[in-house]
C-alpha positions in Angstrom: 9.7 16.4 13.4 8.1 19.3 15.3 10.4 22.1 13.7 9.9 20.7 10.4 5.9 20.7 10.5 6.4 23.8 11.7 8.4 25.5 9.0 5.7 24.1 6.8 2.9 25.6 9.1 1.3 22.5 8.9 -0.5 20.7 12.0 1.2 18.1 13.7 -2.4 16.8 14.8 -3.2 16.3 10.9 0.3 14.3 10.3 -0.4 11.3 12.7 -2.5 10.2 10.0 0.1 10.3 7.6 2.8 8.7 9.7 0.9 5.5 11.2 2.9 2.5 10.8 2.0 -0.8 9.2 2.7 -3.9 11.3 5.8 -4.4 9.3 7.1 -1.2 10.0 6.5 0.6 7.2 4.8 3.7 7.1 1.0 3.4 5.4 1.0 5.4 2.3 -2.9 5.7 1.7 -5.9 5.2 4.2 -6.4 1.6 4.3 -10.2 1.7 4.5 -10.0 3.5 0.9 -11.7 1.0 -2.2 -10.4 0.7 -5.2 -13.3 1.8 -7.6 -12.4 1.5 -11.1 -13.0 -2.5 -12.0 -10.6 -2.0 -14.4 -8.0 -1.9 -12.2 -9.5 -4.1 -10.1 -9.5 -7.3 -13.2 -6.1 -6.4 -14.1 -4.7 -6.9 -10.7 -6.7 -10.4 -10.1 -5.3 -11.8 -13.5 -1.7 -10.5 -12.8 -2.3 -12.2 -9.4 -3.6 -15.4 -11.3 -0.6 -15.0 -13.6 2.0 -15.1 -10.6 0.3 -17.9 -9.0 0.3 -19.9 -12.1 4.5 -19.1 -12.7 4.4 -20.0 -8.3 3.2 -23.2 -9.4 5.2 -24.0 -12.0 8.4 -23.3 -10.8 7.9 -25.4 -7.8 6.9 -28.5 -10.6 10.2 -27.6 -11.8 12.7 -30.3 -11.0 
């Protein structure tokens, strides 16, 4: 990892940011303390979470 940071010429203190891992193992893509801002975004993703819960629900009602 250090050779490639360094063909780069970028700071391998900067990258440990980047490279922190989630508890599953995945690598975090975006800095978890950053808000969503636009409520836009914000209603569409509770109604398409209201909209899966409701086909969750269903399904399992299905016989």
């Amino acid at each position: 990892m250090d050779t490639v940071v360094n063909a780069v010429d970028v700071d391998p203190a900067s990258t440990k940011k980047a490279a922190a891992k989630q508890s599953d193992g995945d690598i975090r893509m975006q800095d978890p303390r950053q808000e969503v801002s636009n409520p836009g975004i914000v209603a569409t993703t509770e109604r398409f979470a209201g909209i899966i819960s409701e086909l969750e629900n269903k399904i399992a009602d299905t016989p």
